[in-house]
C-alpha positions in Angstrom: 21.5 13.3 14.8 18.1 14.4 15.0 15.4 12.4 13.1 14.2 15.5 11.6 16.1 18.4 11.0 14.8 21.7 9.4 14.0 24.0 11.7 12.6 27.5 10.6 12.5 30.4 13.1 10.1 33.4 13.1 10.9 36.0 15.6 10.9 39.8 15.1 13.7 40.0 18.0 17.4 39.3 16.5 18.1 38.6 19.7 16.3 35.8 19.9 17.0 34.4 16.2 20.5 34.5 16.9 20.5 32.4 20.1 18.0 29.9 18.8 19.8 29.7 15.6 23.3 29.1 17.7 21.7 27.0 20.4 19.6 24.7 17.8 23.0 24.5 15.2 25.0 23.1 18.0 22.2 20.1 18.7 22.6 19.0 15.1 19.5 21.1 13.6 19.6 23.0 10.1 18.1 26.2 11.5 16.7 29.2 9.0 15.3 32.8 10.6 13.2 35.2 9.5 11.6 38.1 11.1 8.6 38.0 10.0 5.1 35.8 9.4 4.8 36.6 5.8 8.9 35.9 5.4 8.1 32.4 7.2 5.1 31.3 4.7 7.2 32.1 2.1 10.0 29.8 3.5 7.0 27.0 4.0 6.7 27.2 0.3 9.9 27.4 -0.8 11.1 24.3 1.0 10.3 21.3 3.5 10.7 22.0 6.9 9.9 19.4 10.0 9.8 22.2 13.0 8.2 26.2 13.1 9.1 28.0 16.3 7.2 31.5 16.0 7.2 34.2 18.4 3.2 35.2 18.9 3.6 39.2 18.4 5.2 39.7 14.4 4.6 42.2 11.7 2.5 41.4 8.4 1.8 38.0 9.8 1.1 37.4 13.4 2.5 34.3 15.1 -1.4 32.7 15.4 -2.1 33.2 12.1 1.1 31.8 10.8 0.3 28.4 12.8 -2.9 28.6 11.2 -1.7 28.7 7.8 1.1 26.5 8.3 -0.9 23.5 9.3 -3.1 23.9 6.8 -0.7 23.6 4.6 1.2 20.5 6.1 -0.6 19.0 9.2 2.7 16.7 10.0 4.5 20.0 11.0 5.8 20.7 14.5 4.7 24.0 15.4 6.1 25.7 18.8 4.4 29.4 20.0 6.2 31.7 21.8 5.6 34.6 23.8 6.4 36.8 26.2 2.6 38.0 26.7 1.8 34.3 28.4 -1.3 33.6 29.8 -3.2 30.4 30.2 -5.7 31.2 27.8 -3.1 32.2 24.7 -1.4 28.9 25.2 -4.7 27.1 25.0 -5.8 28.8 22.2 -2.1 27.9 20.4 -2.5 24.4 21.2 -6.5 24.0 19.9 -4.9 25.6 17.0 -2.5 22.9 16.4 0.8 23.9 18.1 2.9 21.4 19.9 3.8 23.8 22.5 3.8 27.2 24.1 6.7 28.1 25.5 6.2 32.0 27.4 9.4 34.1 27.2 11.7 34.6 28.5 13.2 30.8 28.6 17.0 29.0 28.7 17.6 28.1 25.3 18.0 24.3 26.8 14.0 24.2 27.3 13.8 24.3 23.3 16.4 21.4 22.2 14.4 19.7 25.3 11.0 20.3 23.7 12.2 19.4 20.2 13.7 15.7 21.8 10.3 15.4 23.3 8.1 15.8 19.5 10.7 14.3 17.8 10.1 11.1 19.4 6.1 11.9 19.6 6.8 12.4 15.3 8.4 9.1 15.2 5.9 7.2 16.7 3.0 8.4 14.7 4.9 8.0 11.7 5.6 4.2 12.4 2.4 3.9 13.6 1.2 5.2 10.2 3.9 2.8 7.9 2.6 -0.3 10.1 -1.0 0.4 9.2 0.1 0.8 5.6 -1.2 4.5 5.7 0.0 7.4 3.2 1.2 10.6 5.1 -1.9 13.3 5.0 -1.5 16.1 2.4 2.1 15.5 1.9 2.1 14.9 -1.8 -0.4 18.1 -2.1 2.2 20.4 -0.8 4.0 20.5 -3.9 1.2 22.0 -5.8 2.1 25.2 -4.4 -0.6 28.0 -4.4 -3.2 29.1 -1.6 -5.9 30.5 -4.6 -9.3 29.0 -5.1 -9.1 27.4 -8.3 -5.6 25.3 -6.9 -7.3 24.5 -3.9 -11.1 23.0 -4.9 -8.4 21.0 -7.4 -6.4 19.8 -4.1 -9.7 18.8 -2.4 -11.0 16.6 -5.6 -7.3 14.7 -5.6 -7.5 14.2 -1.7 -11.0 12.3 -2.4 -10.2 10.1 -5.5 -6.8 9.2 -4.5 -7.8 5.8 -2.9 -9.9 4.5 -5.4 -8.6 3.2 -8.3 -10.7 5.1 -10.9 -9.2 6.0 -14.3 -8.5 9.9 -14.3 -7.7 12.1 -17.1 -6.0 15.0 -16.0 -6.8 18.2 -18.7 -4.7 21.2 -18.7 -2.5 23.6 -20.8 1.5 22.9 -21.1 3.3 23.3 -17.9 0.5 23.5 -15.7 1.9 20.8 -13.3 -0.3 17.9 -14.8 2.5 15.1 -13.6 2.4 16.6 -10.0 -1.5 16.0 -9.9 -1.1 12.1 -10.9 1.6 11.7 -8.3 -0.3 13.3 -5.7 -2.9 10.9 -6.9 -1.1 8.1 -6.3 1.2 8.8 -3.5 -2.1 9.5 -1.3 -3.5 6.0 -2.6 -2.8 2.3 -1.1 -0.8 2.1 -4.0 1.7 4.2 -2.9 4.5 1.7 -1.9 4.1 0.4 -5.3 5.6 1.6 -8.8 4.7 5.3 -10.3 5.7 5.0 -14.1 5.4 7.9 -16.1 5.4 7.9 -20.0 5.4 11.2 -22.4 3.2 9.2 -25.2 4.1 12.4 -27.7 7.5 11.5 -27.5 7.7 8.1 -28.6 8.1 6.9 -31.8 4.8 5.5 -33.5 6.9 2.3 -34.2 7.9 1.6 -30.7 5.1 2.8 -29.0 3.4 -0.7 -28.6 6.6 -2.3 -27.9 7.2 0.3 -24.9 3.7 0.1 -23.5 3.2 -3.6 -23.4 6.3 -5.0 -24.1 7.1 -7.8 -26.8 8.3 -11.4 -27.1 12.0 -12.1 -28.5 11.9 -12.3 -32.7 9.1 -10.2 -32.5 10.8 -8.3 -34.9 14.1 -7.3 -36.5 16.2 -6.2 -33.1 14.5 -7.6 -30.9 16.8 -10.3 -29.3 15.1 -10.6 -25.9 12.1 -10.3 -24.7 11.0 -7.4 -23.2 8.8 -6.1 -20.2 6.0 -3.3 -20.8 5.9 -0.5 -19.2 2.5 -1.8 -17.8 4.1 -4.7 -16.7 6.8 -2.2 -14.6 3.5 -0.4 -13.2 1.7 -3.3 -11.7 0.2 -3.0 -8.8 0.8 0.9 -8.6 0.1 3.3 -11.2 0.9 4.6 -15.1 1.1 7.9 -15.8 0.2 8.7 -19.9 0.9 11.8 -20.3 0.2 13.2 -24.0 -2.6 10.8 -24.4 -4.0 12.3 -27.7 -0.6 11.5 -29.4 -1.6 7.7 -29.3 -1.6 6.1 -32.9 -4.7 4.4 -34.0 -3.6 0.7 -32.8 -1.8 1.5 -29.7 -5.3 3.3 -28.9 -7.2 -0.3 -29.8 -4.5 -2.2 -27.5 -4.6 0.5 -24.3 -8.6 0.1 -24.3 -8.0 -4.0 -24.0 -6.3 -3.1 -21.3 -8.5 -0.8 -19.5 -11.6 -3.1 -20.3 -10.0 -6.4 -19.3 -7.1 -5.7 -17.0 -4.4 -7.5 -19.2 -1.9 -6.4 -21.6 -0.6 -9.2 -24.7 3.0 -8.0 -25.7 3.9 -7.4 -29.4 4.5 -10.8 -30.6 3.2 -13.2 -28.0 -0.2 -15.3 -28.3 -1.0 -15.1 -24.5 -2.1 -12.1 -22.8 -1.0 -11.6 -18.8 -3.2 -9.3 -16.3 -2.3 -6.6 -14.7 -3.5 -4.2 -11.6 -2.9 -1.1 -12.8 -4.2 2.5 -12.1 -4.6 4.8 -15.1 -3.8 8.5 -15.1 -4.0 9.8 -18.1 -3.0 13.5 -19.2 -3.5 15.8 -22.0 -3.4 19.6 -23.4 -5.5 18.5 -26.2 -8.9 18.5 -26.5 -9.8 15.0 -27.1 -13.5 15.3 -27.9 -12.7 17.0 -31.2 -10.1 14.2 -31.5 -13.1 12.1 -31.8 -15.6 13.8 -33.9 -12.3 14.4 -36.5 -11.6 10.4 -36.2 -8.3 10.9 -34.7 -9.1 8.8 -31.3 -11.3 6.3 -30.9 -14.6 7.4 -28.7 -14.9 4.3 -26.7 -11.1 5.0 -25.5 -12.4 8.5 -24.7 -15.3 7.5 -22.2 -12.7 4.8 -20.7 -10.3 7.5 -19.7 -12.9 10.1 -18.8 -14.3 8.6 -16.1 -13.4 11.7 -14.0 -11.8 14.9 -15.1 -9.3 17.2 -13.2 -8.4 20.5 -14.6 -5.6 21.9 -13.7 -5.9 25.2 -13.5 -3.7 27.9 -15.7 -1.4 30.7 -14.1 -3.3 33.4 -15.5 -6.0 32.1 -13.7 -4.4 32.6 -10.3 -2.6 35.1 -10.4 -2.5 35.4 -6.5 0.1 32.2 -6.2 2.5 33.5 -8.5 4.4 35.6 -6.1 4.7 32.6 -4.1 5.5 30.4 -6.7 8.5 32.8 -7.6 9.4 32.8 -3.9 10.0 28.9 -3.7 11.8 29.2 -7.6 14.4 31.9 -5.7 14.5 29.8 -2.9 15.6 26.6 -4.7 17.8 28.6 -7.4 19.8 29.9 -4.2 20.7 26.9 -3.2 21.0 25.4 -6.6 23.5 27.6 -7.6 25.3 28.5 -4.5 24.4 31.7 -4.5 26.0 34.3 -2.9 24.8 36.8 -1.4 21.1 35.5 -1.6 18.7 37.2 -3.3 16.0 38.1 -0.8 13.0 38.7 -3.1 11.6 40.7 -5.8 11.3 44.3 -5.9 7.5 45.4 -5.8 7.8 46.4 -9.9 9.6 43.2 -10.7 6.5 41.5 -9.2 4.2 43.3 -10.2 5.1 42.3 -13.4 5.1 39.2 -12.9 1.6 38.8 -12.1 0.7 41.3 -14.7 2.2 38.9 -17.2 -0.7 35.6 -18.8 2.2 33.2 -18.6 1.0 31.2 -21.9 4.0 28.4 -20.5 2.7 28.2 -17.3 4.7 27.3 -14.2 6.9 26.2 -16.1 7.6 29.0 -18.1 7.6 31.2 -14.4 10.4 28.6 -13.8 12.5 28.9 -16.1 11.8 33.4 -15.9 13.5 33.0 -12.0 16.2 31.0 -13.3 17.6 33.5 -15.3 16.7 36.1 -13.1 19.1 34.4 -10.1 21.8 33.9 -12.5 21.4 37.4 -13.9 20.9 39.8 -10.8 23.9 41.9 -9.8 22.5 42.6 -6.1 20.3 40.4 -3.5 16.6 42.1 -5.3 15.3 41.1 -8.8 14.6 43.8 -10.2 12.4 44.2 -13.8 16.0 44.7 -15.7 16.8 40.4 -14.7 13.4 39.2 -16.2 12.7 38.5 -20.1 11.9 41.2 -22.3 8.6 40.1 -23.3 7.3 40.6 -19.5 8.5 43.8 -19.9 5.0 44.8 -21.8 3.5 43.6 -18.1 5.8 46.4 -16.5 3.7 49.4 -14.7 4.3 52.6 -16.4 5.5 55.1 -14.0 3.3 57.7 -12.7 3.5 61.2 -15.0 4.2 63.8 -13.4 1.1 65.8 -12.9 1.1 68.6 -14.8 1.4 72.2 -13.4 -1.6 74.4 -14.2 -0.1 77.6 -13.5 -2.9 80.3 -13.3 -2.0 83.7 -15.2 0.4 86.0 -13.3 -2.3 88.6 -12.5 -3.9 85.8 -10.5 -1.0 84.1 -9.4 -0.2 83.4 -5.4 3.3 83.0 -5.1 3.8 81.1 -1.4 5.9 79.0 -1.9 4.5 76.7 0.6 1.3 76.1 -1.1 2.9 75.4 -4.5 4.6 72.5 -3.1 1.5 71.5 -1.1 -0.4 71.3 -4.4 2.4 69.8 -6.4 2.8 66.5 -3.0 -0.8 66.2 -3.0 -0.8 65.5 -6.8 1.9 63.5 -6.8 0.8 61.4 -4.0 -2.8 60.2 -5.4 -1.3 59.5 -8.6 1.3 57.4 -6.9 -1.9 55.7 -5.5 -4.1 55.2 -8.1 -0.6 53.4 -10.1 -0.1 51.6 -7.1 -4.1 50.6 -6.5 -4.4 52.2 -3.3 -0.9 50.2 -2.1 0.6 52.8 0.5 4.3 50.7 0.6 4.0 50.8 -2.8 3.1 54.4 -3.3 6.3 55.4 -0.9 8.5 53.4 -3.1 7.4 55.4 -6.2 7.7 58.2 -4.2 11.2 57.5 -2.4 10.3 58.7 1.1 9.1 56.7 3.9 6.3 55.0 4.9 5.8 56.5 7.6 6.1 59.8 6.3 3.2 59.1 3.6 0.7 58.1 5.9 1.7 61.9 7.9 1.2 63.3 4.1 -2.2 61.4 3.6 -3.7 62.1 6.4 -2.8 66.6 6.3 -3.9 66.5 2.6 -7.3 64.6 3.5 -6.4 61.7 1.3 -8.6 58.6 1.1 -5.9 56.3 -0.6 -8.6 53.3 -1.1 -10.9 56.0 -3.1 -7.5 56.6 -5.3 -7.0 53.4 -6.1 -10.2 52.8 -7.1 -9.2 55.4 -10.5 -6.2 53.5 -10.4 -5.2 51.4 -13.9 -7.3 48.3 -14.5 -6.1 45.5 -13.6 -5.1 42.9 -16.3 
């Protein structure tokens, strides 16, 4: 059985999917095809694959760009380029770009299981090499924040350069943002990575225990407490601890967590003797813990002991551009969650349109739990606005109105036919694009004839679609 095993094909041939995908299944692979670039970056984010084998000539995305994006994404991947356009100079450029191998079309099926033996055991030496120098894998942690905007990605950069120190980090940002993801990142791409990850929802313990659960406590410390107990800073030594809710703290666990972070030792509830620790500290928090302080609800000395360094996780609202690819990788993993058949294959452009239309006040989260019931809801292999919540439904795009007919007076009136409905197409058409923002697929949905026969339409009515977009509605 192969060491790794999830291969994802991009090919805009069926001919060629198919074989792979028969060839590939046969030799122990898990093989998923798509026919397009954009299809395969959405697979990327959807799930964990080891091997891309891409055709070079594809729709939407091109097979260049896709090894591009992919490797940016997650350098560890095996990426093979095909192409039936082979020339020295393409398979250079494939391989400066980060491919494995360029394999020109057309080729015996064998040649691919070969070249997949040959960068499996390429993969397996690297990666021993890597465990033997005690080194974390690079970016792996990071792909799980899943976004390509701005905002997720200067947040990516500052986690890939304080993960191997051993700074205290508060990590700031609203409910369901994906704060715990950040402090695992953290400390998955730190030396302490082989060592414990110990997260704790401070908010959700009680105020009597919280002491007791944080530092542990000696037996007869108090009523029920027949044995002695390890804290949970104890369980983290050596790696990292995870407070998440940090503003819940009471007063006295606050005074007991700064003894900690001052003097690398913890004293558990009812001993006399205090044992040190190694410990990393991430702490978390949707609060805003500076007017904690000035109201005398947290103790400002804690404060500048935890914010040594601030990350902020950024809200969805905030990029808007990854939600469509967050839902993708939600669909993807509900599919297979729930068995689902058939599959759904995506949203339909008004379904996401609405959702990134929508604030999302809960977040990723909240986007979550909105494709969850949208897979168990849908009828056909699209969700469509109908499966999502009712309150996204004020995000929905109203429908273009129908242009209204000013018919001149009947002295004036021409009656050819033929100019009427030329007047009535080239109306409809820019106010298709100015809902749609200039989108031309878009604008032939709304429309309900082709592409192809829009673009025709555009071009004999002398229709700048950008321009029409421009009047389109504002964007939210």
């Amino acid at each position: 059985m192969a060491a790794f095993r999830q291969v994802l094909i991009a090919d805009d041939e069926a001919s060629i999917r198919h074989v792979l995908t028969l060839v590939l299944s046969e030799s122990g692979y898990e093989v998923r095809a798509v026919s397009d670039g954009e299809e395969a970056l959405k697979e990327l984010a959807a799930r964990s694959y080891d091997v891309v084998i891409s055709d070079v000539r594809m729709p939407k995305v091109d097979g260049m760009s896709l090894l591009r994006q992919a490797l940016s994404a997650n350098p560890e991947l095996t990426f093979l380029v095909m192409s039936a356009y082979g020339s020295k100079d393409l398979a250079l450029e494939a391989v400066a770009q980060g491919a494995y191998d360029f394999i020109e079309k057309p080729f015996k099926p064998e040649e691919i299981v070969f070249v997949l033996k040959k960068a499996e055991e390429r993969l397996r030496l690297v990666r021993e090499n890597r465990r033997l120098r005690g080194e974390p894998p690079p970016d792996g942690p990071l792909q799980r924040l899943l976004g390509q905007s701005e905002t997720l990605g200067v947040l990516k950069k500052q986690i890939a350069r304080l993960a191997p120190v051993s700074t205290t980090i508060l990590v700031v940002g609203e409910s369901g943002t994906g704060k715990e993801l950040v402090a695992r990142a953290l400390h998955e791409l730190s030396p302490r990575a082989s060592m414990p990850f110990v997260a704790v929802n401070c908010g959700a313990i009680p105020a009597g225990l919280i002491e007791s659960e944080l530092f542990g406590h000696a037996r007869g410390a108090f009523t029920d407490a027949r044995t002695a107990k390890r804290g949970l800073f104890t369980e983290a030594d050596g790696g990292t601890i995870f407070l998440d809710e940090v503003g819940e703290l009471p007063m006295q666990a606050q005074v007991k967590l700064l003894r900690v972070l001052q003097e690398s030792e913890v004293r558990p509830v009812g001993e006399s003797r205090s044992e040190k620790v190694d410990v990393r500290v991430v702490a978390a928090t949707l609060r805003d813990l500076q007017k904690l302080v000035e109201k005398g609800e947290f103790r400002e000395d804690l404060f500048f002991r935890l914010n040594v360094v601030q990350l902020k996780v950024p809200p969805l609202r905030e990029r808007r551009d990854d939600v469509p690819l967050l839902a993708a990788a939600f669909l993807a993993r509900f599919n297979r969650d729930f068995n689902r058949e058939p599959q759904i294959s995506g949203l339909s452009p008004e379904a996401e349109q609405m959702l990134v239309n929508y604030a999302w006040p809960g977040n990723v989260r909240e986007l979550e739990n909105a494709m969850e019931r949208a897979v168990l809801l849908a009828e056909g292999t699209v969700i469509v606005p109908e499966n999502l919540p009712e309150k996204l439904w004020a995000a929905r795009p109203a429908a273009p109105a129908a242009p209204g007919l000013a018919l001149p007076s009947p002295e004036s009136m021409q009656y050819s036919l033929k100019r009427a409905i030329e007047r009535v197409e080239d109306q409809f058409i820019r106010a298709a694009l100015r809902q749609t923002r200039g989108n031309r697929t878009r604008a032939a949905e709304l429309l309900e004839i082709s592409h192809r026969a829009l673009l025709y339409k555009i071009k004999d009515y002398g229709i700048d679609p950008d321009a029409e977009g421009e009047k389109g509605p504002p964007v939210s």
